[in-house]
N, C-alpha and C positions, 0 to 999 in steps of 0.2 A: 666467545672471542672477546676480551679483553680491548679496551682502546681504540672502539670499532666506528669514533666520531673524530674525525680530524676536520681544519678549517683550513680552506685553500689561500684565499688572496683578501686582503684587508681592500681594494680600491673598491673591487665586488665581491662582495663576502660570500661565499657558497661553502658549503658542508659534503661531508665525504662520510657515505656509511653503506656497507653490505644489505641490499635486498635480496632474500633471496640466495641467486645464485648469478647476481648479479650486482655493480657495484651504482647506486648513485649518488648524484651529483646536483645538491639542489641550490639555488640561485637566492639566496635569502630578501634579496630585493625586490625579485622582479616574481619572484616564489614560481621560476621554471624547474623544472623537475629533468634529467635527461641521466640517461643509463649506457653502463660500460659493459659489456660480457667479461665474466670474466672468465679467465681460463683458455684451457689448451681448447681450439679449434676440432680437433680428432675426437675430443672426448664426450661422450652420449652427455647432453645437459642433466640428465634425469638422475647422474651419478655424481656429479660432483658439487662442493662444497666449496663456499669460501671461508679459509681457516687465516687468514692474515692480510693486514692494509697498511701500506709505508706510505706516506707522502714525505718527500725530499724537501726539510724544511731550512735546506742551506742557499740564500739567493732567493732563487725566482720560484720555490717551491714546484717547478715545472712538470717535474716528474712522480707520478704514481706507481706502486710495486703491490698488485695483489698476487696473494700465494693461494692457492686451489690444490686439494685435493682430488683426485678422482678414486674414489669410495670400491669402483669394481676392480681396478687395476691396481690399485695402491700408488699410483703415481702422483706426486709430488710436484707440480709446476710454478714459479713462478712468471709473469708476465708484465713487463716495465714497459709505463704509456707513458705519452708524452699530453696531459690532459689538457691542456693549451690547443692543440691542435688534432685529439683525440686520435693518436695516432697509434698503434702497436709498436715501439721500439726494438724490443727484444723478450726471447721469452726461452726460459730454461728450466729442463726437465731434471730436476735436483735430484729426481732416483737415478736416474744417468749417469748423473754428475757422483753420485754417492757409489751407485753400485755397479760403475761400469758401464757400458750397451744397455739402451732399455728394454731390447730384446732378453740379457743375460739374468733379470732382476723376477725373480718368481714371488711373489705374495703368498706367504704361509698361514 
């Protein structure tokens, strides 16, 4: 993964990088460390991947978008936090969105 160090906020400067199969979030000042899941909730940890990291660098930078794959199913999720207040915003299954039901969507 390409461009996998983003920088949050200049007041408290913290860094944004994939461990794992999870995302963290370290505090350069204070050198706290704290972690995001990322990914679909449904999906067995032990199969999925984080394959992409946005942070929203319009404003208030507020918002986070990791993309996760899950490796057994082939499905494709994105997951939009709101890392200010570590919240889940929204989260969408781009095979879904791509191929219809993600019931309908077979992995060959």
């Amino acid at each position: 993964m390409t461009q996998s160090l983003h920088f949050l906020d200049s007041f408290e400067p913290r860094i944004v990088y994939p461990v794992g199969k999870y995302i963290g979030i370290r505090n350069l000042v204070l050198g706290q460390m704290e972690f995001v899941k990322a990914g679909n909730e449904k999906a067995d940890d032990s199969e999925r991947e984080v394959i992409g990291l946005y942070i929203n660098h319009q404003g208030s930078r507020k918002y986070l978008a990791i993309c996760d794959k899950d490796n057994r199913t082939g499905h494709i999720w994105v997951n939009i936090y709101d890392h200010k207040n570590k919240k889940l915003m929204k989260q969408i299954d781009i095979t879904a969105e791509v191929y219809g039901s993600a019931s309908q969507y077979k992995r060959e």
